[in-house]
TORPA-4810 file (N, C-alpha, C, O; in nm, 3 decimals):
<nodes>
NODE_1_4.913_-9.557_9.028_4.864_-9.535_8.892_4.814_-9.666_8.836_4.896_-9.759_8.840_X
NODE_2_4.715_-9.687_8.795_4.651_-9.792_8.704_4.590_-9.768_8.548_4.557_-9.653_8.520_X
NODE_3_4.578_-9.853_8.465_4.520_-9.827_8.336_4.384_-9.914_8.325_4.337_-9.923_8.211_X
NODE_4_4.332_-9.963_8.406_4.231_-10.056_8.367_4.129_-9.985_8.288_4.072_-9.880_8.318_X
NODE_5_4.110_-10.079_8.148_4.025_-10.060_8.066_4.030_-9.965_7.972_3.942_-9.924_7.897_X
NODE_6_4.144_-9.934_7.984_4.254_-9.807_7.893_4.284_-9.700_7.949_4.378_-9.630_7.913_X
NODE_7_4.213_-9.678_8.037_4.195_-9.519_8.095_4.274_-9.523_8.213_4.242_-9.570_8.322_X
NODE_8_4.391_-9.462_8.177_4.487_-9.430_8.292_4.441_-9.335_8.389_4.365_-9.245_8.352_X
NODE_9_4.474_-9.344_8.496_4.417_-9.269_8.676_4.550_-9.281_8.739_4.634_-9.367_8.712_X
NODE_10_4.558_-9.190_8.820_4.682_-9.224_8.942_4.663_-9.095_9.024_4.614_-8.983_9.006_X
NODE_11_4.723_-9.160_9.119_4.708_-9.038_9.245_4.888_-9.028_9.292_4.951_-9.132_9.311_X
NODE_12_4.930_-8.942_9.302_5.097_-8.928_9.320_5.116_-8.805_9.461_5.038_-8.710_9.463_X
NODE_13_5.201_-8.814_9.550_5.176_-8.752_9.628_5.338_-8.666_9.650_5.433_-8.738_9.679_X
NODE_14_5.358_-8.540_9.637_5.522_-8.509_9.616_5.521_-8.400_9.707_5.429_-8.321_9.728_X
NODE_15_5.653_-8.405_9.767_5.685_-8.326_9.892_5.798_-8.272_9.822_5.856_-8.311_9.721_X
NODE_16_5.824_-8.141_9.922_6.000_-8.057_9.856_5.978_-7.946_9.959_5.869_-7.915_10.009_X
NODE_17_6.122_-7.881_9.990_6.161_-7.800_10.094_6.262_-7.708_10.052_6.338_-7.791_10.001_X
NODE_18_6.314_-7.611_10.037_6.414_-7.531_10.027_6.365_-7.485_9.893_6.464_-7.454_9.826_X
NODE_19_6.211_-7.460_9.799_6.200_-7.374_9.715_6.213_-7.272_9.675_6.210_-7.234_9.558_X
NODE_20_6.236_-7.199_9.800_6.279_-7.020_9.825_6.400_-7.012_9.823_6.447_-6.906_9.782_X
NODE_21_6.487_-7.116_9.864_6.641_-7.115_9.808_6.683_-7.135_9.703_6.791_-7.088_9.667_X
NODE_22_6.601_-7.218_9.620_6.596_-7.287_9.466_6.555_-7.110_9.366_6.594_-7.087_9.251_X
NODE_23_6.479_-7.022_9.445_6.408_-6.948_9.351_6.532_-6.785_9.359_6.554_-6.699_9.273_X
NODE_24_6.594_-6.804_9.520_6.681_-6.721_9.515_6.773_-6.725_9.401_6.782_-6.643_9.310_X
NODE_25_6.843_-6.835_9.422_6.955_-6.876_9.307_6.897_-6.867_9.159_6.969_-6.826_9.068_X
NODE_26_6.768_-6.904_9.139_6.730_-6.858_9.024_6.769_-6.694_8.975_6.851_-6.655_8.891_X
NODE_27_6.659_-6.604_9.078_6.706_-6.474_9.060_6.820_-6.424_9.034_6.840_-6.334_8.952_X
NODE_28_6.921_-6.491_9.120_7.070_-6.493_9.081_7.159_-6.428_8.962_7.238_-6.337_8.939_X
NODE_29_7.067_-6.577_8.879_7.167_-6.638_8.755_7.028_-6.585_8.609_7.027_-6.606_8.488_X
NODE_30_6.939_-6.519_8.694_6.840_-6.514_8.501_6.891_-6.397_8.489_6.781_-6.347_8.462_X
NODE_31_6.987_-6.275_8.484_7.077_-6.225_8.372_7.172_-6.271_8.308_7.204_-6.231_8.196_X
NODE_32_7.233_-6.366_8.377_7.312_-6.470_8.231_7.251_-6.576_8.188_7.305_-6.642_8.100_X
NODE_33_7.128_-6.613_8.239_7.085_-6.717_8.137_6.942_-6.665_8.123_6.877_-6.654_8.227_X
NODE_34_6.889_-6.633_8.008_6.707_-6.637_7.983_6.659_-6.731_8.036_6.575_-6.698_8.120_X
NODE_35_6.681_-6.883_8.021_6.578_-6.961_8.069_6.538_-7.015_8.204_6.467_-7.111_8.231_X
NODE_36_6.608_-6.918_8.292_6.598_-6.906_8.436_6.519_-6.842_8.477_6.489_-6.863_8.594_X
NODE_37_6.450_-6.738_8.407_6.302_-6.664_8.359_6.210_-6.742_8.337_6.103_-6.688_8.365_X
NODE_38_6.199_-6.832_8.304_6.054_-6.938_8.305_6.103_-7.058_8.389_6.027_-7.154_8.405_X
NODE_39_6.218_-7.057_8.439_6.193_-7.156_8.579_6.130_-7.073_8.662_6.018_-7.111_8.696_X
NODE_40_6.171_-6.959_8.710_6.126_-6.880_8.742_6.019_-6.883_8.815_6.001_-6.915_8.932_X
NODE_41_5.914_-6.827_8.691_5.800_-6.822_8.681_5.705_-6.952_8.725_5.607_-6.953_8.800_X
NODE_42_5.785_-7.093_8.633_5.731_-7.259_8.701_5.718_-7.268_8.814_5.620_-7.318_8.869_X
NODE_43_5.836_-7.210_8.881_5.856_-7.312_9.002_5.795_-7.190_9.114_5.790_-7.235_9.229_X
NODE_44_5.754_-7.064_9.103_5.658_-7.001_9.147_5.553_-7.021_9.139_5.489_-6.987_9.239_X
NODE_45_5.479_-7.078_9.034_5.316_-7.137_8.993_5.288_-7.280_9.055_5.180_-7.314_9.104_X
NODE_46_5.417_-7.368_9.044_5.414_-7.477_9.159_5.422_-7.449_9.287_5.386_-7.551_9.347_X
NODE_47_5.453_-7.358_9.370_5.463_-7.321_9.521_5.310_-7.286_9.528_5.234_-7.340_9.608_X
NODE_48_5.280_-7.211_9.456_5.134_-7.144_9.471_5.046_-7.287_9.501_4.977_-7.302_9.601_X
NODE_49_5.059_-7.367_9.418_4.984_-7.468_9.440_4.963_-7.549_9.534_4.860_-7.613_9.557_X
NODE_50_5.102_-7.547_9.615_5.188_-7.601_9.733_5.050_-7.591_9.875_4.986_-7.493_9.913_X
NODE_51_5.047_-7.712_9.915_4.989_-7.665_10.071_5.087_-7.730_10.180_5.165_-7.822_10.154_X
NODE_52_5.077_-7.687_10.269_5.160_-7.697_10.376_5.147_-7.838_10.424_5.036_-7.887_10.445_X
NODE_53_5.280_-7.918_10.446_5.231_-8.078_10.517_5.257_-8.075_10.642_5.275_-7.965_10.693_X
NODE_54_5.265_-8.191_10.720_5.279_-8.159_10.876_5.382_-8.141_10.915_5.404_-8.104_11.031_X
NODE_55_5.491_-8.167_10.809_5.687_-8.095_10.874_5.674_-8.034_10.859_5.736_-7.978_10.949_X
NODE_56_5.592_-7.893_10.755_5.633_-7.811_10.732_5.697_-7.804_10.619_5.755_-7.701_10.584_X
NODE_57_5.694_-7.939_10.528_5.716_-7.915_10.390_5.622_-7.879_10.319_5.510_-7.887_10.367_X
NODE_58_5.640_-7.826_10.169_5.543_-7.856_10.103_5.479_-7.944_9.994_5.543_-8.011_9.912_X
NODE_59_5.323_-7.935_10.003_5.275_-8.086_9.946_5.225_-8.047_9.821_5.197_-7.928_9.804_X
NODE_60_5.203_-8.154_9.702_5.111_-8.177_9.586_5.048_-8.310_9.604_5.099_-8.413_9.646_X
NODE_61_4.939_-8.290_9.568_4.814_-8.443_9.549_4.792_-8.446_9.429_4.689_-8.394_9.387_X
NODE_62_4.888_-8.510_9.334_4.843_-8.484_9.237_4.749_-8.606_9.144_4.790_-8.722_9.134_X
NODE_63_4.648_-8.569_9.094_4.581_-8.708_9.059_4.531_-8.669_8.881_4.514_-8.562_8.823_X
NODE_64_4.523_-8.770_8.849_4.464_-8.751_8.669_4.416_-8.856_8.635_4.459_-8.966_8.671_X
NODE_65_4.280_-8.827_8.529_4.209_-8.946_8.515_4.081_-8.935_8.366_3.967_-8.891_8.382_X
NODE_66_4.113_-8.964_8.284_4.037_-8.924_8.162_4.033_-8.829_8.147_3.931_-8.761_8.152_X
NODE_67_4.205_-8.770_8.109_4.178_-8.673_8.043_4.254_-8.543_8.125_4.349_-8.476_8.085_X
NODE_68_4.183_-8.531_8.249_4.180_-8.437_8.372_4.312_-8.483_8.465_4.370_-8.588_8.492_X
NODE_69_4.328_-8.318_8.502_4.452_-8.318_8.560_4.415_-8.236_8.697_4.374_-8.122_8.678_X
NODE_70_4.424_-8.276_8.820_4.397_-8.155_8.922_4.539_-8.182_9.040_4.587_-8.293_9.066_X
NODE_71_4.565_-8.108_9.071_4.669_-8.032_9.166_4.638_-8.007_9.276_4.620_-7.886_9.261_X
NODE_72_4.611_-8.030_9.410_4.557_-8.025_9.564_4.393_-7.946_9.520_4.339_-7.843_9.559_X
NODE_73_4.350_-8.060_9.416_4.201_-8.008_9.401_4.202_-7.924_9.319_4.099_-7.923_9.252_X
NODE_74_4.284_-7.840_9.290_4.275_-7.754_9.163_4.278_-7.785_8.990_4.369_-7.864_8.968_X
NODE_75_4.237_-7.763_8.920_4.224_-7.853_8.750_4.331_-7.777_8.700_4.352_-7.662_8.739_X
NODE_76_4.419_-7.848_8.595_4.476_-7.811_8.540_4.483_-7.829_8.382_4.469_-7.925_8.307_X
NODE_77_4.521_-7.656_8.361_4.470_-7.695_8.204_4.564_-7.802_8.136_4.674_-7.836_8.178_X
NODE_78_4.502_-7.849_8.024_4.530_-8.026_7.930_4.577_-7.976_7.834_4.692_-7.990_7.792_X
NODE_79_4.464_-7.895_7.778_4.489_-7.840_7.596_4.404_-8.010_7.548_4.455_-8.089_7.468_X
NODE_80_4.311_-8.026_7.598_4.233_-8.127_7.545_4.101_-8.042_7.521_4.002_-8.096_7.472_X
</nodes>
């Protein structure tokens, strides 16, 4: 990540494994808790985004730069 000239950029690269176990246990527990219903839902919209790395984990590229936000190439909305 850099700011030169005000305008922050960075490229971040994040790996994770056992999301389908993370989403089981979700299912679990969202009748005693509501807000396990929009993890839920998050951490399903983050897998989607997910591409496969060479273990077999999965990857994000995530980069942003005036403004703009994209996800393995995909834009994400700002509310700018």
């Amino acid at each position: 990540a850099s700011a030169v000239g005000g305008e922050p950029r960075g490229r971040f690269i994040v790996s994770a494994d056992g999301l389908d176990k993370a989403l089981a246990l979700l299912r679990e527990i969202a009748g005693a808790d509501p807000e396990a219903e929009a993890a839920i839902l998050s951490l399903t919209y983050a897998k989607g985004l997910a591409k496969p790395g060479p273990d077999g984990r999965l990857m994000w590229t995530i980069e942003f730069e005036g403004g703009d936000v994209t996800v393995n190439g995909s834009p994400l909305p700002t509310g700018k």
